[in-house]
N, C-alpha and C positions, 0 to 999 in steps of 0.2 A: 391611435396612440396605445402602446402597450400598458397594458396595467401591471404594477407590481405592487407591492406591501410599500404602506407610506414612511413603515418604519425601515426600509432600506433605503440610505442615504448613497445619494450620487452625490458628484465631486465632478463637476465640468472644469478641465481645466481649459485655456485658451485654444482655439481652434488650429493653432499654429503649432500649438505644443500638444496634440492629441496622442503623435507618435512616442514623444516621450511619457505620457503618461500611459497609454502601453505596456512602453520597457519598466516603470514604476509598478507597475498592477503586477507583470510577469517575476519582477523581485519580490514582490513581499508575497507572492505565494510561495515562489523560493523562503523565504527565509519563516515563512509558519511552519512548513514541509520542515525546514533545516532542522528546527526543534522536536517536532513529532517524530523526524526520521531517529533520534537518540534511541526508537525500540530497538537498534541493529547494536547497539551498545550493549546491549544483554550479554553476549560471549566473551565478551573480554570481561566485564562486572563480575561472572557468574565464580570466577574463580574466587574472588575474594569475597562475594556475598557467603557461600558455602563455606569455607571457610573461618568466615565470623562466626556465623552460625555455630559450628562446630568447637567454636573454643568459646564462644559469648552468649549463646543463645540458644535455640531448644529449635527444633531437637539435634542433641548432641552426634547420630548418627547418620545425618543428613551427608550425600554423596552427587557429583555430578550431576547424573542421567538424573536424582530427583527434580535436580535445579531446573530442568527441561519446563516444569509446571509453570515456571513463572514466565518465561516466554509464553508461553499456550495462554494461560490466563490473558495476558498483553493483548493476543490477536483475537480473544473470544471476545473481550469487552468491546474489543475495536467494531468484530464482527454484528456485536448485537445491536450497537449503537448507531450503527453509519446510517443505516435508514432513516434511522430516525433524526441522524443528521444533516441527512439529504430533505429531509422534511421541512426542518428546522430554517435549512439555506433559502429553501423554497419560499418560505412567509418572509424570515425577516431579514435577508441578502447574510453575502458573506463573510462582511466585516463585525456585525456582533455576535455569529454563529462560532467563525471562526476562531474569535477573542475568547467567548465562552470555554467552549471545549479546550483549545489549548491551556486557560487557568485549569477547569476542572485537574487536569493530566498534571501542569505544576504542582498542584495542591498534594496530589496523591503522592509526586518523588520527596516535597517537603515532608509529608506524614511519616513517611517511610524513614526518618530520620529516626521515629520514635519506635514504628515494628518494628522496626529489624531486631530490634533490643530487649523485644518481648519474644518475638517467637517466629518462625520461619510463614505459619501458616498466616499470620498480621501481613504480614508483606506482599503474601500473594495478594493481600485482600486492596492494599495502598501501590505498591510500584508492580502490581501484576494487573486486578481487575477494574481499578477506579484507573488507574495510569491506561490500559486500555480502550475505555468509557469514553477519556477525554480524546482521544487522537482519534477514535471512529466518528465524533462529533463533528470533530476540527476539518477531520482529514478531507471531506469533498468540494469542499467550501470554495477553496485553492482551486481546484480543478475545472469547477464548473464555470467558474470565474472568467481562468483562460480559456476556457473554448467559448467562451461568448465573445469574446474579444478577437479572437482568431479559428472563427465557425467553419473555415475551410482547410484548419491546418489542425486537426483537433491532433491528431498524432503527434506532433511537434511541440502544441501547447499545452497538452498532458505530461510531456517530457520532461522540457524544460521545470516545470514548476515542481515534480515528484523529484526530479532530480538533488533538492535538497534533503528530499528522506531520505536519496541513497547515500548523500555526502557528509550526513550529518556524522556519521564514524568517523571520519578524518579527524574533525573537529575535537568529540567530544569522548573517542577513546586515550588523543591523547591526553586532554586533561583528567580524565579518569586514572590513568596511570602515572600519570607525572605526581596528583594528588595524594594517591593510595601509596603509592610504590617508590619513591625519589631515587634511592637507590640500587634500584634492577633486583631486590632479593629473589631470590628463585623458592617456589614450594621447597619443604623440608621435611614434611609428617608423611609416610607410606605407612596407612594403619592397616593397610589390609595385605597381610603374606601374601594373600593367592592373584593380589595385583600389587606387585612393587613398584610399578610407575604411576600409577593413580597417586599423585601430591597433593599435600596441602600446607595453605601457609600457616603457621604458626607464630612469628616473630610479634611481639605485642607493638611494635611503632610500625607495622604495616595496617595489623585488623583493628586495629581502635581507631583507624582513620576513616574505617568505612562508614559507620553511618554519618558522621558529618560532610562527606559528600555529596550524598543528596540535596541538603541544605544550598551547598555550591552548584547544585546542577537545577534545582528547582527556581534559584534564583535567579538562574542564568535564561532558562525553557522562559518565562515568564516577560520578562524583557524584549527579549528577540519576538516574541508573540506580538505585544502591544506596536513593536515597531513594526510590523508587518501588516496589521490591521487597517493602522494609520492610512496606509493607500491599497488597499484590498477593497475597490470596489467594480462594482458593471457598471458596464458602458452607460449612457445615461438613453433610456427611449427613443429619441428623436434622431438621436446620431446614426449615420450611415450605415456603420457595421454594424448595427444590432438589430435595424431592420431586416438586413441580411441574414443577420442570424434568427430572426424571429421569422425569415420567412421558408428559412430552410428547416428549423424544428415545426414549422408548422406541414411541409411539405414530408418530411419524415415519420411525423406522427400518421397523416391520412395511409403514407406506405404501411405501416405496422399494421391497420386494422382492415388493409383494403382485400386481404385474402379468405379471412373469416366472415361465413355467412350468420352465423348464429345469433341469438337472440341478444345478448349482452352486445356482442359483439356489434350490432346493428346501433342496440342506446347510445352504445361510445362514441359512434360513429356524429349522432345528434348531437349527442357532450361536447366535441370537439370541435362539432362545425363552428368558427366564430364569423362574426360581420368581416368582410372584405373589400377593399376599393383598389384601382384600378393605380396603383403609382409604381410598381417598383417591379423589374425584372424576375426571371425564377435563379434561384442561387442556389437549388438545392441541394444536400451533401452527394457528391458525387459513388460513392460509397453502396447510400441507400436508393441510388436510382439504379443502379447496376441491378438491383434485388426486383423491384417492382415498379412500373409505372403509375405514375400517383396521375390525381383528378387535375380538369383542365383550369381550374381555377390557381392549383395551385404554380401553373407554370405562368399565372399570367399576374398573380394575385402576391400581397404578403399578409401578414398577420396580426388584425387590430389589436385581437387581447387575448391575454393568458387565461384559460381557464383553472381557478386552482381548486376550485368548488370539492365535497368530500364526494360527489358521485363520480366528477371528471377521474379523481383520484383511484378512484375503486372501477371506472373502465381500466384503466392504467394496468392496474394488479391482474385484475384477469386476464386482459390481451398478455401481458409479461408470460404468465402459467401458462399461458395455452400454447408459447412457441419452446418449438424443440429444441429448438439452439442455446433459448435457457439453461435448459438441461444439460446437454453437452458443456455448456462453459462452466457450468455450477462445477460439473463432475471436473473437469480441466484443472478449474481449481481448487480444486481439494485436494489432487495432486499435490500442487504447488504447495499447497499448506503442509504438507507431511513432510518434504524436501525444506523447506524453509524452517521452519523448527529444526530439524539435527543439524541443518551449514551454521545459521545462526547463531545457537546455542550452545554445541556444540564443538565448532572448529578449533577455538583454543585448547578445551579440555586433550583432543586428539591432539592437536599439537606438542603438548608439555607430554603425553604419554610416548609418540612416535618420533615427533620431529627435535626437539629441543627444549629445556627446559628455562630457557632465558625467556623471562616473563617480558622485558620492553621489547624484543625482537618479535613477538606472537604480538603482541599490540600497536607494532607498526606495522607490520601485515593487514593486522584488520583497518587501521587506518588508510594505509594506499589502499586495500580491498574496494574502500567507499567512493574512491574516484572511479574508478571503475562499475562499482553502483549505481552513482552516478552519471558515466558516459555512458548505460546501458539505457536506462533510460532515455536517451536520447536518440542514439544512436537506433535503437530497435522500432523506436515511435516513427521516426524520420523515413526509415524500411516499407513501414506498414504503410505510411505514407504515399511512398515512392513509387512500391509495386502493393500487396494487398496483405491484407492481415490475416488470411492462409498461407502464404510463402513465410513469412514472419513467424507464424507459431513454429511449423512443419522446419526451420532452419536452426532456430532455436530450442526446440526440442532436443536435434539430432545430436548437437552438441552440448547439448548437456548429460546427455546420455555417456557422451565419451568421455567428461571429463569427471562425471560419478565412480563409473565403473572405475575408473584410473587413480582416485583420488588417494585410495592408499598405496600406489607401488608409488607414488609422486610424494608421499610421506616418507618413504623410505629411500627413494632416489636421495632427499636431502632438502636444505636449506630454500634452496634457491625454485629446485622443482616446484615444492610445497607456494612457495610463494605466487609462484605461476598461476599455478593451478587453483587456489582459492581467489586470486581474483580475476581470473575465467570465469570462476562459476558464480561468483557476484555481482560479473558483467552479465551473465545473461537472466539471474533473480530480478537485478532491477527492470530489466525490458519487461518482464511478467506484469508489473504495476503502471506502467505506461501504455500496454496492450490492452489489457482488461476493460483500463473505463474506456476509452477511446472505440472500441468493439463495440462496449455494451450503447454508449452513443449511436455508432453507425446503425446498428441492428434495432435495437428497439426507440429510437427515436430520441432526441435532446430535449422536446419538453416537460418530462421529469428525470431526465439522465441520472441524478445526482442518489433520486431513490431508485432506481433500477440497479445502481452500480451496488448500492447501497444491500442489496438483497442479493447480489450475485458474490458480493463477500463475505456472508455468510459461510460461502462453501470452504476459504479460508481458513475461517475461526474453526470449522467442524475439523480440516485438516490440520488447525497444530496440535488442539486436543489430541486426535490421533495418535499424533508421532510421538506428544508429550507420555500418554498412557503406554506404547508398544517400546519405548524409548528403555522404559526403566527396566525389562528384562530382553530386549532384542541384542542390543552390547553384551551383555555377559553368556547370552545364549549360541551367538553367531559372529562375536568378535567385530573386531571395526572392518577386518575386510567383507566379510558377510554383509553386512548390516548395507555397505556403498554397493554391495553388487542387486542387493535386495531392492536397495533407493533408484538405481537406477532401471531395474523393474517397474516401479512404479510412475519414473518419467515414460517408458516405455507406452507404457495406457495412455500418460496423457499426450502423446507423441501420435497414439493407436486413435485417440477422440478428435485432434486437430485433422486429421484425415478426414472422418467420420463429418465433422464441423462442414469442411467444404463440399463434401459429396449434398448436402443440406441445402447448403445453401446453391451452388450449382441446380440441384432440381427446383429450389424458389424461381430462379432468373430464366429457367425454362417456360413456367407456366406466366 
C-alpha cells in the first residue's frame, strides 16, 4: 500500500463514476490555474497602475519600462517559493496546499487596495512579491495532481490543467477594463517631448477606480480557488491508476540514479530501494526508458511505499545537481524568463506607442491572446507527446524566433497584423509551461516531480529579474525595434540549448 501524509484527504467516489471524477480533478486544477494564471493580467493593469501612480501616488515620475519590476517581482516570489511548494504538496496533498497558496496570492491583490495608495514600492511588496509567493505555492499542486491521475499522458495532463493560467487573460482582462475604463478613454498626458507617444491616463473617473479593483479581483481569485479545491484531490492508493503510477515513478526514480557510481549516489540508491511484491505489470514512462534501462524488479514489480524521509529527500537534491540536463533546462529557461517579462508586461505599452491608442481594442487582443495561451499549452504538451520533447522545443523555438524578430514591422503593418502576431507568440509562451514540468518529470523521475520542477523554476524568476533591470534602459537605448531583434537573440541560445539538450541525451540512450 502506498504511504502518503494522513493529512491528505482522498475522496473515493463510486467505482462507476471514477472517469468522472477524473474530468472533476482535471477541472478544478483548471480553474486554481485560472486564478494564478491573472499574472498574464499585468500588461494590460500596468497602464493604469502607472498611471495612478503618477497623478496619486509616489513616485510621481514612475514610467512603463519601471512598471516591468512588478512583473519580475510576481515570477521571483513564484520562483522562490515553488520548491518549497512542491514540498509542501509532498506532505500534505494538493487540496490544502493548493487552498493555501492561492488565499496567500488573494490576500496580497486585497492588500494592494491599500499600497498602491501609499507608494509604488508597497505594491511591489503586496501585488508583486507576496502575490508571487502565493502562485509558486499554489502552482504545482494542480500539476502533480494530473499526472498522477493520468501517468502516461503527463504531456496532456500538464496541458490541460496549466491551460487555465493561459486563459485566465480572457477572463480577467476584460473585467479589468470594463471596470477601470467603461468608457474606452484613451491616455491623454505625453510628459515627455523626446517620446510624444509614451501616454498616460490622467481622467480622475478612470485612476480613482484602480485601486478598488483589486478588491474586485481578490475577491473574485479567492472563490474560484476554494471551488477548485473542493475536488482537487489524488487518486486514492489502492486504485488502479495510481499503482501504475507508483510503479512508473518508481521505475523512473531507479533510471535517474542507475548511471551514477558515486558514493551519495550509491546511499540513494539504499534510500530508494522500497519493499516489493509480485502483483502488477511494468508501466513504466515510456519517455524514461528510452534513456536507460532500469533493474529487473522494476519490470516485474510496483511500489509498496513512498519514501519521503529527509535523507530520501537530500539523495533527490544531489542526483537533480549532478545531471547536465538540469543545467541545460535551468539555462533554457531563463531564456524564457527574459522573453516573458517584455511580451507580458510590455505588449500593451508598445501598442498604444506603435499600433493604436484605443485602450479596449489592446485589451481585447490581450484577451483572445489568452485562448491561444491557452491552446498552446495544449496543443505543444499533446506534440511532445506524440513525437518527443526535443522536436517540440527545437519547433517551437524556431518560431518564436520568427515571430520576435518581426514583431515590430507587424506593429507597423497595423491593426490586424499586430493582432496576429501577439497571439502567435502567446501560443507558443504557453507550450513553454506545459513543456518544462512534463520534461522535468520524464528526466528526473515523478517521485519528487513537484520539487524538481520546483528548482528548475528558479531559472524563470532569475530571467524576469533580468529583463525587468536591462528593460529600464534597453527601450530608450535601442528602441522597440532593437530591443525584438535583441529578444530574439536570445530565443536564438535557447533554440542553440534545445539542440545541445538532445545531443545529451542521445549519448545517455547510447550507453
Amino acid at each position: 500500500m502506498v504511504s502518503y501524509s494522513s493529512l491528505c484527504i482522498y475522496w473515493r467516489w463510486p467505482k462507476g463514476l471514477r472517469k468522472a471524477q477524473l474530468v472533476s480533478v482535471l477541472c478544478a486544477g483548471f480553474l486554481i490555474q485560472l486564478s494564478l494564471g491573472s499574472l498574464y493580467t499585468y500588461g494590460n493593469l500596468a497602464p493604469y497602475i502607472v498611471s495612478y501612480v503618477r497623478e496619486r501616488s509616489h513616485p510621481t515620475s514612475l514610467r512603463y519600462t519601471d512598471a516591468t519590476f512588478v512583473f519580475a517581482s510576481q515570477i521571483a516570489g513564484q520562483g522562490l517559493s515553488m520548491a518549497f511548494g512542491g514540498f509542501l504538496e509532498k506532505r500534505f496533498g494538493p487540496r490544502l496546499v493548493s487552498l493555501f497558496g492561492g488565499w496567500f496570492m488573494s490576500l496580497g491583490v486585497l492588500l494592494t487596495y491599500f499600497s498602491i495608495q501609499k507608494s509604488f514600492w508597497l505594491l511591489l511588496l503586496t501585488y508583486g512579491f507576496m502575490f508571487g509567493l502565493g502562485i509558486g505555492i499554489a502552482y504545482i499542486g494542480p500539476i502533480s495532481c494530473a499526472m498522477r491521475w493520468l501517468p502516461k499522458w503527463k504531456g496532456i495532463a500538464t496541458g490541460i490543467v496549466v491551460s487555465g493560467f493561459g486563459l485566465s487573460a480572457l477572463f480577467f482582462d476584460t473585467i479589468e477594463s470594463e471596470y477601470i475604463n467603461p468608457h474606452n478613454k484613451n491616455p491623454d498626458v505625453a510628459p515627455f517631448k523626446d517620446y510624444p507617444k509614451e501616454k498616460y491616463f490622467s481622467q480622475p473617473d478612470v485612476i480613482d477606480r484602480v485601486p478598488s479593483v483589486f478588491l474586485v479581483l481578490g475577491s473574485l481569485f479567492a472563490f474560484i480557488q476554494i471551488l477548485g479545491a473542493i475536488f482537487l484531490v489524488n487518486p486514492a492508493p489502492s486504485d488502479d491508476i495510481v499503482v501504475e503510477y507508483h510503479q512508473s515513478a518508481n521505475c523512473e526514480e531507479k533510471s535517474s540514479f542507475v548511471k551514477d557510481n558515486s558514493k551519495e549516489q550509491k546511499e540513494s540508491k539504499e534510500i530508494l530501494a522500497s519493499p516489493i511484491e509480485d502483483s502488477a505489470p511494468k508501466t513504466a514512462d515510456k519517455y524514461s526508458n528510452k534513456m536507460t534501462k532500469t533493474d529487473d524488479t522494476c519490470e516485474k514489480n510496483n511500489d509498496k511505499g513512498a519514501d519521503s524521509s529527509p535523507d530520501s529527500f537530500k539523495a533527490n537534491v544531489i542526483s537533480l545537481f549532478k545531471r547536465p540536463e538540469f543545467y541545460v533546462l535551468w539555462l533554457m529557461f531563463f531564456c524564457i524568463g527574459i522573453i516573458c517579462t517584455f511580451t507580458a508586461s510590455l505588449y500593451k505599452s508598445f501598442g498604444f506607442e506603435i499600433v493604436t491608442s484605443d485602450d479596449t481594442l489592446l485589451s481585447l487582443m490581450g484577451a483572445i491572446a489568452a485562448i491561444f495561451n491557452c491552446l498552446g499549452r495544449i496543443i505543444w504538451g499533446l506534440t511532445a507527446d506524440l513525437t518527443d520533447y526535443n522536436f517540440a522545443f527545437v519547433l517551437q523555438g524556431s518560431l518564436m524566433i520568427f515571430l520576435i524578430s518581426n514583431l515590430f514591422s507587424a506593429g507597423f503593418a497595423g491593426k490586424g497584423m499586430f493582432f496576429v502576431w501577439v497571439c502567435a507568440i502567446f501560443f507558443c509562451i504557453g507550450g513553454y509551461f506545459s513543456l518544462f514540468p512534463s520534461i522535468s518529470t520524464s528526466l528526473f523521475g515523478s517521485k519528487y516531480s513537484s520539487m524538481n520542477y520546483g528548482f528548475l523554476f528558479t531559472a524563470n524568476a532569475v530571467g524576469s529579474l533580468t529583463g525587468a533591470f536591462i528593460s529600464q534602459w534597453l527601450v530608450r537605448l535601442l528602441e522597440w525595434y532593437g530591443v525584438f531583434f535583441l529578444l530574439s537573440g536570445i530565443h536564438g541560445t535557447q533554440l542553440a540549448l534545445s539542440f545541445f539538450l538532445c545531443y545529451i541525451m542521445q549519448q545517455r540512450k547510447k550507453k
